[in-house]
py3Dmol code that shows the C-alpha trace and the ligand (Angstrom):
import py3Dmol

protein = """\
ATOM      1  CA  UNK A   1     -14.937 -27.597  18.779  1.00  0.00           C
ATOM      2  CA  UNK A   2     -11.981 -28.346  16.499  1.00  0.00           C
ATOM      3  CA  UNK A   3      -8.962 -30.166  18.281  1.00  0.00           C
ATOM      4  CA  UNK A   4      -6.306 -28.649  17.068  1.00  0.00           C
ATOM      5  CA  UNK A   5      -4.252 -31.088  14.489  1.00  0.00           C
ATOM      6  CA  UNK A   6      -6.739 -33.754  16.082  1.00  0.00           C
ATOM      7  CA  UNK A   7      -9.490 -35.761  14.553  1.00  0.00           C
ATOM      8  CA  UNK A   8     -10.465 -33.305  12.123  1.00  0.00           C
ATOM      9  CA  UNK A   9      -6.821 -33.143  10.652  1.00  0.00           C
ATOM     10  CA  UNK A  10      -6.225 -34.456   7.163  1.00  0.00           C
ATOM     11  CA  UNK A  11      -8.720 -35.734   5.136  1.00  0.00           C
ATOM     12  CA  UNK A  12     -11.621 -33.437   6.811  1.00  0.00           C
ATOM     13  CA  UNK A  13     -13.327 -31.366   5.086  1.00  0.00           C
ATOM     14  CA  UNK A  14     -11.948 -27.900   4.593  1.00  0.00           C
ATOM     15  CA  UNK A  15     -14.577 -26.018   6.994  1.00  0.00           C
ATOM     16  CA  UNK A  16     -13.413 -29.081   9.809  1.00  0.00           C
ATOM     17  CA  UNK A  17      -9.518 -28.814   9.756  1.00  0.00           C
ATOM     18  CA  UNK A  18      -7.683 -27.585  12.545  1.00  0.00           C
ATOM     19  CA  UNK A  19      -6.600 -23.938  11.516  1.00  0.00           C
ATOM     20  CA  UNK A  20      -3.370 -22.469  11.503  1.00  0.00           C
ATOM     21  CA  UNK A  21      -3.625 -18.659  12.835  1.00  0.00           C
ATOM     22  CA  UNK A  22      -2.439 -16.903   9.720  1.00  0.00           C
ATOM     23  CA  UNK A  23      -1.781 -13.069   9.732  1.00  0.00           C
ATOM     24  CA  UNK A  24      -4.894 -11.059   8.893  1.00  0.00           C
ATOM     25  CA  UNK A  25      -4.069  -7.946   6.344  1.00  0.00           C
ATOM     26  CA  UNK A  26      -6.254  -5.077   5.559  1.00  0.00           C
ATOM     27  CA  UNK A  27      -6.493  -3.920   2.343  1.00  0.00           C
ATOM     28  CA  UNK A  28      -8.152  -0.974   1.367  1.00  0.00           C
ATOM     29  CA  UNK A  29     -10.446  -0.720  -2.087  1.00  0.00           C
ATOM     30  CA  UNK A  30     -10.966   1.824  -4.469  1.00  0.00           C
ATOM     31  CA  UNK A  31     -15.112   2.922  -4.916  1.00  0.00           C
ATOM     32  CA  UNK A  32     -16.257   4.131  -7.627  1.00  0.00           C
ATOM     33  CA  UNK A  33     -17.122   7.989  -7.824  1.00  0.00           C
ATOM     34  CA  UNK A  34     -20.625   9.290  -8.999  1.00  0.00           C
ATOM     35  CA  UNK A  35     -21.758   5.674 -10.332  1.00  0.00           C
ATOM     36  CA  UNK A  36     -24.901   4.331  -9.608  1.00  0.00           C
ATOM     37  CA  UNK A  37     -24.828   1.780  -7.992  1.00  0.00           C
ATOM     38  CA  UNK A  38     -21.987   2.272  -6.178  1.00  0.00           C
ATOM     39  CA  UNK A  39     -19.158  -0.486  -6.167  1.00  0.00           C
ATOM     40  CA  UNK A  40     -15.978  -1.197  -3.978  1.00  0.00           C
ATOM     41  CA  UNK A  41     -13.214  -2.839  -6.621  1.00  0.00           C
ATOM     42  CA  UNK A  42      -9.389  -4.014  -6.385  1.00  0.00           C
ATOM     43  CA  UNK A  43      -7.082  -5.164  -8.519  1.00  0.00           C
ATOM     44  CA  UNK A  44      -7.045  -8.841  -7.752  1.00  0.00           C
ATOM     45  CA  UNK A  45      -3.194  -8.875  -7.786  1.00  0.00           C
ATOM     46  CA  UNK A  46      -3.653  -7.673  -4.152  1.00  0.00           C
ATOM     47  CA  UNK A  47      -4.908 -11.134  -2.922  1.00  0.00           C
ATOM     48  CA  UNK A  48      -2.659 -12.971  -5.048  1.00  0.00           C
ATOM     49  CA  UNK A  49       0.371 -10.915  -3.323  1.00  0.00           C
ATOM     50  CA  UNK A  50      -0.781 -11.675   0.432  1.00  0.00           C
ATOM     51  CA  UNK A  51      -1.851 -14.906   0.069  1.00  0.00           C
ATOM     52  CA  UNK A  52       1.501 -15.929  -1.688  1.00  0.00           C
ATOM     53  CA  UNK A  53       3.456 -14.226   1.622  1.00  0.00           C
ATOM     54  CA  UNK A  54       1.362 -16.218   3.725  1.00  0.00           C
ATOM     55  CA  UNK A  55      -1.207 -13.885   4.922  1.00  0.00           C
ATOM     56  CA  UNK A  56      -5.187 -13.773   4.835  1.00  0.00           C
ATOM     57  CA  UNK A  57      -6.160 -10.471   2.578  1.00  0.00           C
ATOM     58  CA  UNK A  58      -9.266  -9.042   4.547  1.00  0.00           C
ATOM     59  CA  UNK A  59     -11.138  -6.033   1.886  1.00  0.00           C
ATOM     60  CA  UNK A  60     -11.280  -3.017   3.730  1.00  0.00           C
ATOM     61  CA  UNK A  61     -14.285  -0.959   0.960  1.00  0.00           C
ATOM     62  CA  UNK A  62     -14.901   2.492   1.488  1.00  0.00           C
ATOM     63  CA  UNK A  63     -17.558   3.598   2.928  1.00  0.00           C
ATOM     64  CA  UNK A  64     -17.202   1.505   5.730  1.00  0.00           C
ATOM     65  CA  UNK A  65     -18.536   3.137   8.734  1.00  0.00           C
ATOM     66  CA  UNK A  66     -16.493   3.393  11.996  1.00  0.00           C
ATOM     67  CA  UNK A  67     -18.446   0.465  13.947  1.00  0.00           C
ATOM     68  CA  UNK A  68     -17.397  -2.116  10.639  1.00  0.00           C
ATOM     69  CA  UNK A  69     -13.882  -0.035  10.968  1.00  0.00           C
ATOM     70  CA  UNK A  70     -13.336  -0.650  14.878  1.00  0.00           C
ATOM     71  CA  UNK A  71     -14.793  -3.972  14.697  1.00  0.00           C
ATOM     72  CA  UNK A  72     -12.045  -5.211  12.321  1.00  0.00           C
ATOM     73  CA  UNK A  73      -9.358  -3.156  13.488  1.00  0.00           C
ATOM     74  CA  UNK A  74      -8.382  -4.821  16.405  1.00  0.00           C
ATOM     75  CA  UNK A  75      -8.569  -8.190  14.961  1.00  0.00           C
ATOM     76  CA  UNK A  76      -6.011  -6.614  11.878  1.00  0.00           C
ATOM     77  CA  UNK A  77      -2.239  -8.158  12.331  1.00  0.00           C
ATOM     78  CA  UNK A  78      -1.148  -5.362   9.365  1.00  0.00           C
ATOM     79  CA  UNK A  79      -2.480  -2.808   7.107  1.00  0.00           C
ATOM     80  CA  UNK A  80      -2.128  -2.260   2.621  1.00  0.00           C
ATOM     81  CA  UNK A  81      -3.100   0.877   1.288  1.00  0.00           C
ATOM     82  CA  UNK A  82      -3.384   0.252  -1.926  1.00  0.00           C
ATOM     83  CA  UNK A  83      -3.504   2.577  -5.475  1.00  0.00           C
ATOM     84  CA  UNK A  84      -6.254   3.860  -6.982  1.00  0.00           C
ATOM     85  CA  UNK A  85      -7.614   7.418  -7.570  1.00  0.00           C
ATOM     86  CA  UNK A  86      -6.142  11.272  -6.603  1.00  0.00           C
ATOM     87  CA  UNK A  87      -6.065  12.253  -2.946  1.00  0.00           C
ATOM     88  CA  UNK A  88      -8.174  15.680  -2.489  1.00  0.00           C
ATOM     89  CA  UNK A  89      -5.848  18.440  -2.329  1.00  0.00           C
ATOM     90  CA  UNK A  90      -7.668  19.863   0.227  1.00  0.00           C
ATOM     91  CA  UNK A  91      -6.145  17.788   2.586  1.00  0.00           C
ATOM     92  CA  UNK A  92      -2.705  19.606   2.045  1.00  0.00           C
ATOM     93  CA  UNK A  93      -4.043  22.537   1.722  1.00  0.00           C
ATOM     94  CA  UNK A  94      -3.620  23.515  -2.095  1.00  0.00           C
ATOM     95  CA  UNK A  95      -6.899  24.133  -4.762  1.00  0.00           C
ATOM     96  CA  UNK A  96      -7.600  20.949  -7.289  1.00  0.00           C
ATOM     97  CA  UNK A  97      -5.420  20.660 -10.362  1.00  0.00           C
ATOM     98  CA  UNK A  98      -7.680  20.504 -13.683  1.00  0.00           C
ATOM     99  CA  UNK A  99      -6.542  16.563 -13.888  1.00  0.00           C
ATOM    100  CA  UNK A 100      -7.439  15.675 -10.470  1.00  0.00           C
ATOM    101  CA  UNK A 101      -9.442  12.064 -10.945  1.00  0.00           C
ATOM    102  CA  UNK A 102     -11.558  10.239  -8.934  1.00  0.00           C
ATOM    103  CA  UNK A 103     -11.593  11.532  -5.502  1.00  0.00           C
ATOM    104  CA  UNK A 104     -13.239   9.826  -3.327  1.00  0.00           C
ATOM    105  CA  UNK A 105     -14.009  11.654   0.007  1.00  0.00           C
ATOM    106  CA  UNK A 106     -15.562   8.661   1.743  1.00  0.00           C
ATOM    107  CA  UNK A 107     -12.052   6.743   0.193  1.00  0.00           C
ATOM    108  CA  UNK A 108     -10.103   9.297   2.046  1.00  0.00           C
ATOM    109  CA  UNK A 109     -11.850   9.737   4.960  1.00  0.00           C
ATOM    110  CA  UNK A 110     -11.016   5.780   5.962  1.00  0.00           C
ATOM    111  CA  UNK A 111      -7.436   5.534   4.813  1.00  0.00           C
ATOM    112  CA  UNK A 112      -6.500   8.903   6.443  1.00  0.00           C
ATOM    113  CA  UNK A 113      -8.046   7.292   9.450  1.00  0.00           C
ATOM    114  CA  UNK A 114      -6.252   3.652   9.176  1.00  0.00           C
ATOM    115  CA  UNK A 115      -2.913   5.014   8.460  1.00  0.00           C
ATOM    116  CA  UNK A 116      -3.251   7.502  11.296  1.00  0.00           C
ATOM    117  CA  UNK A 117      -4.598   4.131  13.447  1.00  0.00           C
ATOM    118  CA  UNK A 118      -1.570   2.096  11.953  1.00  0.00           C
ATOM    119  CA  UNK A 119       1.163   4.560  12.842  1.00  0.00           C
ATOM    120  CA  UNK A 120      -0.440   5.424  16.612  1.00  0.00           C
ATOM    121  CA  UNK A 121      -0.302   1.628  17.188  1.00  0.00           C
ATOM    122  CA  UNK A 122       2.593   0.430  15.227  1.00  0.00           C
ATOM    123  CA  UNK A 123       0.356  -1.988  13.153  1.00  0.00           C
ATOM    124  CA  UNK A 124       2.407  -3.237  10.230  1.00  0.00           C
ATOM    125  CA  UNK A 125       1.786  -0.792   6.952  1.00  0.00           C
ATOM    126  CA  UNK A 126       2.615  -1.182   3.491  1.00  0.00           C
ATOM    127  CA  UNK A 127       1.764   1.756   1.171  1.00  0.00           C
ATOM    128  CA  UNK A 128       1.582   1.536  -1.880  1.00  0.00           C
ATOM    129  CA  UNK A 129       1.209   3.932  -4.821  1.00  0.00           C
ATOM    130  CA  UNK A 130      -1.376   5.917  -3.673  1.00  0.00           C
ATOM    131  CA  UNK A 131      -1.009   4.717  -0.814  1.00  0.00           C
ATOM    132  CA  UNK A 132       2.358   6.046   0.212  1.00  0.00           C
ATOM    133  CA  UNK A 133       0.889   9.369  -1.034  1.00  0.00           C
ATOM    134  CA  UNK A 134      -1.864   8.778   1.571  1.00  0.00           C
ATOM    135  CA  UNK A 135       0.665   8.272   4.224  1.00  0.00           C
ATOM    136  CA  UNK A 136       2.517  11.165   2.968  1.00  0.00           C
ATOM    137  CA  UNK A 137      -0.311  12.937   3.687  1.00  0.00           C
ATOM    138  CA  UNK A 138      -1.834  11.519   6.886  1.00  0.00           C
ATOM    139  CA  UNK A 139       1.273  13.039   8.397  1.00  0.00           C
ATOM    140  CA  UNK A 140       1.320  16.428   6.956  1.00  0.00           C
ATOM    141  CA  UNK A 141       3.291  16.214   3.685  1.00  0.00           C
ATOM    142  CA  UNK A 142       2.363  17.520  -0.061  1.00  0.00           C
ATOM    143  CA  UNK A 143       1.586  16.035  -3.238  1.00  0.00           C
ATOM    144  CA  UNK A 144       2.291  17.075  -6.836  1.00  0.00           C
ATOM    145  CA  UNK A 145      -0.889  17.069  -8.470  1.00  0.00           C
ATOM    146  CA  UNK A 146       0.555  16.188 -11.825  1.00  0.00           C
ATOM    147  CA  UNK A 147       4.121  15.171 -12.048  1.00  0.00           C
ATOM    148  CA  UNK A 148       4.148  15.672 -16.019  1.00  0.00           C
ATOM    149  CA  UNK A 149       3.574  19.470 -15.686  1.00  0.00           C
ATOM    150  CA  UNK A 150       4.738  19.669 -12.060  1.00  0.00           C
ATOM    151  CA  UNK A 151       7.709  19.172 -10.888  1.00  0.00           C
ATOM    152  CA  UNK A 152       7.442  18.165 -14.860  1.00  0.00           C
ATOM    153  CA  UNK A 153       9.161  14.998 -15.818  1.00  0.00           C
ATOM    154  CA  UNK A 154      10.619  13.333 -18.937  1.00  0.00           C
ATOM    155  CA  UNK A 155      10.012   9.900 -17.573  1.00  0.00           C
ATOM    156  CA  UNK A 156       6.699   8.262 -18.085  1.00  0.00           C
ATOM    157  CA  UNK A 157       5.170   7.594 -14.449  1.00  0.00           C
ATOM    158  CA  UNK A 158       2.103   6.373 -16.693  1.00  0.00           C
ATOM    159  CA  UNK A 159       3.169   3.898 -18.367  1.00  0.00           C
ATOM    160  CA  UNK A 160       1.541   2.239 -21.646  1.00  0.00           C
ATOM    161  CA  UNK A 161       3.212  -0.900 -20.634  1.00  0.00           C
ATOM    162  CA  UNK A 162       1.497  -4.313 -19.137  1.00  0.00           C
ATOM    163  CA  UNK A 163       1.184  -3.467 -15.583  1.00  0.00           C
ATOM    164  CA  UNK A 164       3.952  -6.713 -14.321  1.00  0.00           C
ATOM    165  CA  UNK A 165       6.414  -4.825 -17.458  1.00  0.00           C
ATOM    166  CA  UNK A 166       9.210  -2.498 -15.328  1.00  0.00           C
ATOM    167  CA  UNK A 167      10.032   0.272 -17.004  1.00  0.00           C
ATOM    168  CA  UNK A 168      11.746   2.692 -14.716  1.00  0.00           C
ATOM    169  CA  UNK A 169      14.629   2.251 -12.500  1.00  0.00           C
ATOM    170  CA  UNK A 170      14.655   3.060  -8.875  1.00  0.00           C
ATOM    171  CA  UNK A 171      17.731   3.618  -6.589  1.00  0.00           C
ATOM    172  CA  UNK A 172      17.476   2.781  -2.946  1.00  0.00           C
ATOM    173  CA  UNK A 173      19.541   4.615  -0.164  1.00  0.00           C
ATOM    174  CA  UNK A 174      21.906   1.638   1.426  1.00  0.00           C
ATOM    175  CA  UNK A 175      21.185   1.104   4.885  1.00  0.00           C
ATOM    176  CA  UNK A 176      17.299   1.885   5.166  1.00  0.00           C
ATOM    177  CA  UNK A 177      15.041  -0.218   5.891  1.00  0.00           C
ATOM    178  CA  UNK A 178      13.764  -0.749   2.229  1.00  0.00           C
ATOM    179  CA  UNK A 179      16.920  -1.427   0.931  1.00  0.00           C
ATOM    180  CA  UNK A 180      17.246  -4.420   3.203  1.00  0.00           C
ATOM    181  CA  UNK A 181      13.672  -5.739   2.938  1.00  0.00           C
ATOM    182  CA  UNK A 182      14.234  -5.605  -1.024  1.00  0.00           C
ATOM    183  CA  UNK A 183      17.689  -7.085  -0.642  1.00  0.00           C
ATOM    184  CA  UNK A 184      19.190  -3.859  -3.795  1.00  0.00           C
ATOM    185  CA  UNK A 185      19.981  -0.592  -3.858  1.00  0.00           C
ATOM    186  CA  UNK A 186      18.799  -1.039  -7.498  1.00  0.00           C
ATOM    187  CA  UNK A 187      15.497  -2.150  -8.686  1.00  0.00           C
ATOM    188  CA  UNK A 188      13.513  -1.971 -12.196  1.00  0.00           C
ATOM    189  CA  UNK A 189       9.923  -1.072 -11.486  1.00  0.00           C
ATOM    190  CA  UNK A 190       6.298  -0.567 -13.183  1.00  0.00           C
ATOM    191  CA  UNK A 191       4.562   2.763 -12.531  1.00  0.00           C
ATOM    192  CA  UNK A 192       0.967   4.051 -12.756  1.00  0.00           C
ATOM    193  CA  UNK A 193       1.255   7.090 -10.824  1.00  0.00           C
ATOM    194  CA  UNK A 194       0.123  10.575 -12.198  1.00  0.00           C
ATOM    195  CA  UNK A 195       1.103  12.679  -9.019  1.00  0.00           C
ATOM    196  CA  UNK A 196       4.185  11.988  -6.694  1.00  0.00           C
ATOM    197  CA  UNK A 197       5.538  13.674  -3.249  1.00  0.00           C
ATOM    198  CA  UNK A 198       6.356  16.694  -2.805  1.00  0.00           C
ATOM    199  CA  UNK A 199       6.855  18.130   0.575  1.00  0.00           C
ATOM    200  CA  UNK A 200       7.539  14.966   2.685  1.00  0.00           C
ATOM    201  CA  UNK A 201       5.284  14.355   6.051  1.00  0.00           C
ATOM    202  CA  UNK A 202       7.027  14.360   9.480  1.00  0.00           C
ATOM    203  CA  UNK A 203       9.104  12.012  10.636  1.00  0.00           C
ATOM    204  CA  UNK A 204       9.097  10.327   6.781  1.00  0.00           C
ATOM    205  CA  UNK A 205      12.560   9.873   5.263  1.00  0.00           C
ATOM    206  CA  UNK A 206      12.690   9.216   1.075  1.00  0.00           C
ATOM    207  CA  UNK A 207      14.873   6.378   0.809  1.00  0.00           C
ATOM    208  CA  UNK A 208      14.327   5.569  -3.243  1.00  0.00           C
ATOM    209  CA  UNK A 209      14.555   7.637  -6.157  1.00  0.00           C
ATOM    210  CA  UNK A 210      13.278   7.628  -9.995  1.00  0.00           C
ATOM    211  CA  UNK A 211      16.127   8.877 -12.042  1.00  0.00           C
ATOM    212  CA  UNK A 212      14.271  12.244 -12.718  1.00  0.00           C
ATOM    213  CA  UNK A 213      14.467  12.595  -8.692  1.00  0.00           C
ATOM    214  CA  UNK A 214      10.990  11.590  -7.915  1.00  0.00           C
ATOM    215  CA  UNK A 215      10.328   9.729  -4.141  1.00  0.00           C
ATOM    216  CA  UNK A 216       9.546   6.495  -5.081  1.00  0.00           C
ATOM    217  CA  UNK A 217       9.778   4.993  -1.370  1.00  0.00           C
ATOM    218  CA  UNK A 218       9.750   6.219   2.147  1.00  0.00           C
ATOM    219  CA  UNK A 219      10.194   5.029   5.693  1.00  0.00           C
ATOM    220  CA  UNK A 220       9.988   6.462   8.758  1.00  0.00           C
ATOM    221  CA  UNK A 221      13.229   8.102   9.307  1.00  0.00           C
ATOM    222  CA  UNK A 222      13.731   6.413  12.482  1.00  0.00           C
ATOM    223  CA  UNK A 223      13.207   3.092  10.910  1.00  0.00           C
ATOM    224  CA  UNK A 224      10.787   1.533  13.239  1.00  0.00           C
ATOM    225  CA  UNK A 225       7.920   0.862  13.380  1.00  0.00           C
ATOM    226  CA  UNK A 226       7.726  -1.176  10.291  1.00  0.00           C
ATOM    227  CA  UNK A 227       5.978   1.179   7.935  1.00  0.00           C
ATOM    228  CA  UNK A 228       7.281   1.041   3.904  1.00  0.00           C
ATOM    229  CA  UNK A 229       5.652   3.012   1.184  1.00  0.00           C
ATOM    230  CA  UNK A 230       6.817   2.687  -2.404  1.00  0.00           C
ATOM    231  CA  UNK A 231       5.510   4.708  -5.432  1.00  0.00           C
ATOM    232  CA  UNK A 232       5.212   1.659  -8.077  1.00  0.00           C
ATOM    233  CA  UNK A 233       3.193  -2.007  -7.738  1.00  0.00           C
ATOM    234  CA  UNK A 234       5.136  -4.760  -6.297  1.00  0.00           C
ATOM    235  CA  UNK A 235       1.491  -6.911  -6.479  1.00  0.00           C
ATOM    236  CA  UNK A 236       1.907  -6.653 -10.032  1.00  0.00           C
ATOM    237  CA  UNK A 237       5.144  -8.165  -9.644  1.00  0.00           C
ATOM    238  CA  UNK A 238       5.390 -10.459  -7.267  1.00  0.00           C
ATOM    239  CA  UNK A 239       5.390 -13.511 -10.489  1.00  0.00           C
ATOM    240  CA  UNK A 240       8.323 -12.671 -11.460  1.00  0.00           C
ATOM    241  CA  UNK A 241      10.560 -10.402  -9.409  1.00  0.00           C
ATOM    242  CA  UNK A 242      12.197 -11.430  -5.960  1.00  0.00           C
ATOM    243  CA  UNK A 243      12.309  -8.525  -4.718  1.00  0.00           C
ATOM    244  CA  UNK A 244       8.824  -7.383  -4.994  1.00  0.00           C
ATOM    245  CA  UNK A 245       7.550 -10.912  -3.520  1.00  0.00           C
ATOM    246  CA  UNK A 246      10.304  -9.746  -0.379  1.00  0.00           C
ATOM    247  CA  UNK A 247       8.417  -7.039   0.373  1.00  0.00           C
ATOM    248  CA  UNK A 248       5.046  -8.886   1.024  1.00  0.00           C
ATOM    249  CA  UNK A 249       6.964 -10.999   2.869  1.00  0.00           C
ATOM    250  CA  UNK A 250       8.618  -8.720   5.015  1.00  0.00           C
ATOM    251  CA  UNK A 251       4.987  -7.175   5.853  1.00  0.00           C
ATOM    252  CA  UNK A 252       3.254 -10.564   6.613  1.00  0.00           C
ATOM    253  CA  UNK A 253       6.502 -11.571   9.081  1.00  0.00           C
ATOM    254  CA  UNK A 254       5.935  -8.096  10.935  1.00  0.00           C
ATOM    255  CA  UNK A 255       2.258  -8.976  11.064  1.00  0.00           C
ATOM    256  CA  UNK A 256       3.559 -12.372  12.979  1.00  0.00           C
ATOM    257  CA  UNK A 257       5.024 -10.893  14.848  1.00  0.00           C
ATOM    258  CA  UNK A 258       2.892  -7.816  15.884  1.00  0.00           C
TER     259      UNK A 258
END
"""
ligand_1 = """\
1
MN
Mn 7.286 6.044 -11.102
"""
view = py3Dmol.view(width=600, height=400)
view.addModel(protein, "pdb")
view.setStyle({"model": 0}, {"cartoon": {"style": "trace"}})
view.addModel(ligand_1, "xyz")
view.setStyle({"model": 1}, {"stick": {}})
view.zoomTo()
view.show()
């Protein structure tokens, strides 16, 4: 046993110091589709983001099965969903576009099911990219497929630019939740996103905007429990930009307290 901040303080070995209980957050991975072998992958920013807000990323790969799921679910202080490929239509009920790309059904499968788990429970939940599509869609909104031809946009949602270069603005309704966790109403973002919501899920409110009118963030639209989703990557940003290092903060301080 380890007495806590006893003998095996400062100047143990790592493995022997007393631990400080830091927040453990999920973070979902992308898989690759129709490889072989099959791999689990994130963008490493992810881990940078947490661990800079104080938290303890824990990689949640597809297809983990519901015994690995359960098992780490209760021991989860908050949840990331994080971007990567295109939900399957099929769960909103519309046929595949011709530039649907890399669905992953067994991807799906376990973020449909953690965001369901998160919201049921109130477990902290940032969403990001695809994941606030995910969210969109765990609770019954739509999706465009492809926001160049539909709704059909002049602004570049794919961007060409470095992933930490902003190169959209996003306005943020005053008084949400967002708005106060980002500490604007006004912030310049990076976007990778080739679809977007449409029809929002119930209870969601859209609280930011692209200036072509796309959602770039929601909340729920009774602001608890703490649940953000945002349409660009703060992980990417977090170096440089206050406000995108604010909102992993916000989600690890939730997780404290959850
Ligand atoms: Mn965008």
């Amino acid at each position: 046993m380890i007495p806590p901040g006893g003998a095996a303080g400062k100047g143990a070995p790592w493995y022997a110091r007393a631990v400080t209980q830091l927040p453990l957050v999920g973070v979902t991975t992308s898989v690759t589709v129709d490889t072989y072998p099959e791999r689990a992958y994130l963008n490493t920013a992810y881990v940078r983001a947490v661990e800079q807000a104080g938290g303890v990323p824990v990689l949640l790969p597809p297809p983990l099965g519901a015994a690995a799921r359960d098992g780490l679910w209760a021991r989860l202080d908050a949840l990331i969903l994080t971007g990567g490929g295109d939900v399957d239509p099929r769960h909103f009920g519309e046929p595949r576009h011709p530039t649907l790309a890399e669905v992953s059904e067994a991807r799906d499968t376990l973020e449909l099911e953690l965001t369901r788990g998160a919201l049921a429970q109130g477990l902290p939940l940032l969403a990001i990219c695809r994941g606030i599509q995910v969210l969109n869609v765990a609770l019954g909104g739509s999706l465009y497929q492809d926001v160049r031809s539909d709704p059909g946009s002049p602004l570049a949602h794919s961007q060409a630019e470095r992933r930490h270069q902003p190169t959209h603005q996003v306005k943020v309704q005053a008084g949400s939740r967002l708005a106060a966790v980002l500490g604007a109403l006004e912030v310049d973002v990076n976007s990778f996103h080739h679809q977007a919501l449409a029809r929002l899920g119930r209870g969601l409110a859209a609280v930011a905007w692209a200036p072509d009118g796309i959602v770039e963030g929601v909340e729920p639209a009774g602001g608890d429990p703490f649940v953000l989703g945002v349409q660009w990557h703060p992980e990417d940003l977090v170096e440089h930009d206050p406000a995108a290092r604010r909102l992993f903060a916000a989600l690890v301080t939730a997780a404290a307290r959850a």
